[in-house]
C-alpha positions in Angstrom: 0.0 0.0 0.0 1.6 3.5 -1.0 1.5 6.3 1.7 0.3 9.7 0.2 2.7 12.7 0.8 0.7 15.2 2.1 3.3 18.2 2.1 3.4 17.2 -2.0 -0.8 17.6 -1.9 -0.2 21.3 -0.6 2.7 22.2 -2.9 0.7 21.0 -5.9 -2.5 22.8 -5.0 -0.7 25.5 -4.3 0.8 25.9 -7.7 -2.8 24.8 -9.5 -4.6 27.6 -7.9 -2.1 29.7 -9.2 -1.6 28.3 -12.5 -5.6 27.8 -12.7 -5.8 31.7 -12.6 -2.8 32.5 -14.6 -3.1 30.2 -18.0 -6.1 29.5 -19.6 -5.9 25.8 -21.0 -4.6 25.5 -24.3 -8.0 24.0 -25.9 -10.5 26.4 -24.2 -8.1 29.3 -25.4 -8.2 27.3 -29.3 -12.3 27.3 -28.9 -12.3 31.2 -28.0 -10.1 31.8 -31.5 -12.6 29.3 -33.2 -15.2 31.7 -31.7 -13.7 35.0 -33.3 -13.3 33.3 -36.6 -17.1 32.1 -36.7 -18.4 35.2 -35.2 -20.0 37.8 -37.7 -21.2 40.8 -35.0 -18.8 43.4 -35.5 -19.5 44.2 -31.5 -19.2 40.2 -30.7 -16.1 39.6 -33.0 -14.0 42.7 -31.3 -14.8 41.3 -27.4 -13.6 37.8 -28.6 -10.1 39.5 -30.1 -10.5 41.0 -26.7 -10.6 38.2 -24.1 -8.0 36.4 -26.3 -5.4 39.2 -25.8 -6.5 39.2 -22.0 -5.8 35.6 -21.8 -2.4 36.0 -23.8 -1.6 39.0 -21.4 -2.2 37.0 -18.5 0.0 33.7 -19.3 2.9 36.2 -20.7 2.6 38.6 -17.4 1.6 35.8 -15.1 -1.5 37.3 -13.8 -5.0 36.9 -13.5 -7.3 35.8 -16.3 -9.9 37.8 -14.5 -10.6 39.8 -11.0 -13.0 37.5 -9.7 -10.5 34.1 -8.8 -13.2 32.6 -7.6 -14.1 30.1 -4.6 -11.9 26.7 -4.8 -13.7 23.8 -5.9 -11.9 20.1 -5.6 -12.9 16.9 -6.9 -10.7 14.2 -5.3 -10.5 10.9 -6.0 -8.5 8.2 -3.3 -7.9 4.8 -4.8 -8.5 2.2 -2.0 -4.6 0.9 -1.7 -3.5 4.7 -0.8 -3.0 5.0 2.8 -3.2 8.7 4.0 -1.1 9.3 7.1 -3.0 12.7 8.3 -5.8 14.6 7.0 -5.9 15.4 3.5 -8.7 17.8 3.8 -6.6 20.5 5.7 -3.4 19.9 3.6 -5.8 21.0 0.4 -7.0 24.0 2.4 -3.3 24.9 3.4 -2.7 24.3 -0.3 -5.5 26.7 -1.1 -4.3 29.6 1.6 -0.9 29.3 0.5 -1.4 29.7 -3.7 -4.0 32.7 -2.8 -1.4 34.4 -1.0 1.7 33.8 -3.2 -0.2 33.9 -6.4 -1.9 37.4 -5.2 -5.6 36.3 -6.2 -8.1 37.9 -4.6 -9.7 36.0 -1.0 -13.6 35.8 -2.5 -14.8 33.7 0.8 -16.9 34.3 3.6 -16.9 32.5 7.0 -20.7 32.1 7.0 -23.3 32.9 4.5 -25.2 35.2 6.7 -22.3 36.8 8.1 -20.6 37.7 5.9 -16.5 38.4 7.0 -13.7 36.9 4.7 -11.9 34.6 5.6 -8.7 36.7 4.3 -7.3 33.5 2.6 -10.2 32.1 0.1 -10.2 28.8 2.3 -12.1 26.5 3.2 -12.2 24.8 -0.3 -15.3 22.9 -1.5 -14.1 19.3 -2.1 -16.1 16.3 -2.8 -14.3 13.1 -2.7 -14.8 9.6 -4.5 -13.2 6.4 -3.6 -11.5 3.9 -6.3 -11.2 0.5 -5.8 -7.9 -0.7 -6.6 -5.7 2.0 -7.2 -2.7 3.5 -5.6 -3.6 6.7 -7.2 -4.7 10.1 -5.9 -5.9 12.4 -8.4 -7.0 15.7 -7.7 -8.8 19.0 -10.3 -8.8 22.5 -8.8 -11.4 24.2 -10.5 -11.4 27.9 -9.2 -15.1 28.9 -9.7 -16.3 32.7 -10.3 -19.1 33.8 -8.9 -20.9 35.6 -11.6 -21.4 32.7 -13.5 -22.2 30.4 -10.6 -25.0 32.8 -9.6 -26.7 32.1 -13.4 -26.8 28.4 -12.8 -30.3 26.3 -11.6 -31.5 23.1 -10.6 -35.4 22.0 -11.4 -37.1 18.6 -10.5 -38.8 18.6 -13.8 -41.5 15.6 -14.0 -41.0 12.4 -16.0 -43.4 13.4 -18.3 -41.3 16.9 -19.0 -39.3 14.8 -20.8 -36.1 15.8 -23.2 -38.0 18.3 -24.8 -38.5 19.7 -21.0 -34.9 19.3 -20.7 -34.3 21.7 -24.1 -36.6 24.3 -22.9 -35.3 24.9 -19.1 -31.3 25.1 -20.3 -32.3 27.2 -22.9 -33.8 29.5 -21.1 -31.8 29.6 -17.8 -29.0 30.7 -20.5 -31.0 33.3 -22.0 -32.5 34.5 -18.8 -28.7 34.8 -17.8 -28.0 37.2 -20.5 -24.5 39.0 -20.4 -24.1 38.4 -16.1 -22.2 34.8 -16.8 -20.0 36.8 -19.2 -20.5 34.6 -22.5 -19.7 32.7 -24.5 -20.0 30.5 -22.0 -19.4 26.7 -21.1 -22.5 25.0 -19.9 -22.7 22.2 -18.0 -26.4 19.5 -17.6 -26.4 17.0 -14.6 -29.2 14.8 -15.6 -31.0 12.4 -13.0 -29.7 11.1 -9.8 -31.2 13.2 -7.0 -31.3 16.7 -6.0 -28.0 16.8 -5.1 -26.5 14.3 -7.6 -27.7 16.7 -10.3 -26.1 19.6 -9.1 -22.7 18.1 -9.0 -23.1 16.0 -12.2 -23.0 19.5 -13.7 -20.1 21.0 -12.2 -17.9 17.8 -13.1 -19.9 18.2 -16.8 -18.2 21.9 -17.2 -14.6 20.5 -16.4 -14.9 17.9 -19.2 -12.4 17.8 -21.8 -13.9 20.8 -23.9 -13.0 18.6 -27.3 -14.2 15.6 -25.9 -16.9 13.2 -27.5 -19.7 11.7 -24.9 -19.6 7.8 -25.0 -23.6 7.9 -24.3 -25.3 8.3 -27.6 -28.4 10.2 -26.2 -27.0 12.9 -24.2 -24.1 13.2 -27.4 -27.1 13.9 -29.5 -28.2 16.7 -26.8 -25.3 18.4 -26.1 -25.5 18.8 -29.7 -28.7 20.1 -29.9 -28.4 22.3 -26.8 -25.1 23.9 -28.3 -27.1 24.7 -31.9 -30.0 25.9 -29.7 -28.3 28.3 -27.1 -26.6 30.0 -29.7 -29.6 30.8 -31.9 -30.5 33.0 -28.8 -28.6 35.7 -30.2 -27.4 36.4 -26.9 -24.2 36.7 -27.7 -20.3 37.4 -26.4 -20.8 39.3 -23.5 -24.5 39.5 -23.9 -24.6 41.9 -26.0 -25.5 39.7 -29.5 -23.9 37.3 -31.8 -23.8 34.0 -33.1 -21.9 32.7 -30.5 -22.8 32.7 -26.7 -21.4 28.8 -26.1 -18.5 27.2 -26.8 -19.4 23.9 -25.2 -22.5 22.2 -23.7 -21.6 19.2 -21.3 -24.1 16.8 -20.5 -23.7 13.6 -17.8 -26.6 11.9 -16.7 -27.1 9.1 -13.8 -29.7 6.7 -12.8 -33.2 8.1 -11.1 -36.1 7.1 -9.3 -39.1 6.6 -12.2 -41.0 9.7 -10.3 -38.3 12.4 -10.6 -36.3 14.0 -13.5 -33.7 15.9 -11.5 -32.0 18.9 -14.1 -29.1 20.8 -13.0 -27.4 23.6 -15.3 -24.1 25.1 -14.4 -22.8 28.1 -16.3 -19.0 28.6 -16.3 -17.9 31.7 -18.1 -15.1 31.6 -21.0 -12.4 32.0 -17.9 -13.4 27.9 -17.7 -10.3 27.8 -15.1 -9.3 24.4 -13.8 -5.8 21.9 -13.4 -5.8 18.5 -12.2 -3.1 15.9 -11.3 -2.3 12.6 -10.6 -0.1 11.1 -7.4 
């Protein structure tokens, strides 16, 4: 059985908080210059050359992609023949103090949600863990997650009968209801079934899909596809303020549910789709 190194678990997310804020992936920033190429508003087309020179600025000058740095989400996942000498919660959150401080991104956390005084070092993270059996692995994504967008996103316990058609109509309109606030073109990511709270996260691990990546499940493929030709017929548009193109992606996963529920989540994640990963 191989013993984790916890002082490595802080060093790394130390340096993916930072590098999370500092350089857009190379694919997302690919999708954005896809974006520009496509676009035909004269208004769309000139914020698109816009957010790609902020996002060259930022890797050259190592700063951030944006102000808002966001609140630290983790997904961690244990295999079973890891043995973890300590707890790996607070070397994450020392991880998370230390890259906030040294990387000089802003502390967007408050101790309590009704009163409301910062925690002066963006921690505690919001990590949800999954165990895999047979590994000696540790893999860990930091996904630093901006409010504005966050705010735009929903979950509805449509009925059965609702249907995908159901489906269509509520992401569609939680993205035009959204309008320019999530600061399009946006990612968009659809947790489908499970419960209430299995949708919700469903979603947030949909928007930190490979943005390129093809979904093995034929009927949510055939969605996202749909979704993506739908939501940017909206004429919402980069920024909100119209154009062709107010998505780059949409994300669908989907899990088993109980025959009486259709749980939908929708998580909007702005083009600053921020997030690193690694594997011990």
């Amino acid at each position: 059985m191989k013993e984790l190194d916890l002082k490595r678990v802080t060093d790394e997310v130390e340096r993916m908080c930072i590098e999370g804020n500092y350089f857009i992936g190379k694919e997302i920033l690919n999708k954005i210059k896809d974006a520009y190429e496509k676009e035909e508003s004269e208004v769309g087309k000139n914020i698109l050359g816009q957010i790609i020179e902020n996002d060259e600025i930022a890797m050259r000058e190592e700063v951030p992609m944006c102000q808002d740095t966001g609140i630290v989400v983790i997904f961690l996942e244990i295999g079973t023949e890891v043995k973890i000498p300590g707890d790996i919660y607070e070397a994450i959150n020392e991880g998370v103090r230390r890259g906030y401080e040294k990387g000089y991104l802003r502390k967007s956390v408050v101790r309590h949600p009704l009163d409301r005084v910062n925690t002066k070092d963006n921690s505690p993270a919001i990590i949800h863990t999954k165990l895999v059996p047979n590994s000696d692995k540790v893999k860990i994504v930091v996904a630093p997650k901006g409010g504005g967008s966050e705010n735009m996103s929903t979950l509805k316990m449509l009925k059965p009968s609702d249907g995908i058609e159901g489906v269509k109509k509520l992401v569609v309109e939680t993205v035009k209801n959204a309008g320019g606030n999530p600061c399009p073109p946006i990612i968009v990511g659809v947790g489908i079934g499970g419960n209430f709270e299995k949708a919700a996260i469903l979603a947030k691990e949909a928007i930190l899909r490979d943005i390129n990546d093809v979904n093995p499940d034929p009927i949510a493929r055939r969605l996202e596809k749909e979704l993506l030709e739908l939501i940017n017929k909206t004429g919402v548009g980069p920024l909100g303020l119209g154009g062709l193109i107010t998505a780059l992606a949409v994300k669908v996963n989907t899990y088993p549910c109980h025959i009486a529920a259709l749980p939908v989540a929708i998580n909007i994640n702005c083009h600053a789709a921020r997030h690193k990963k690694i594997e011990l």
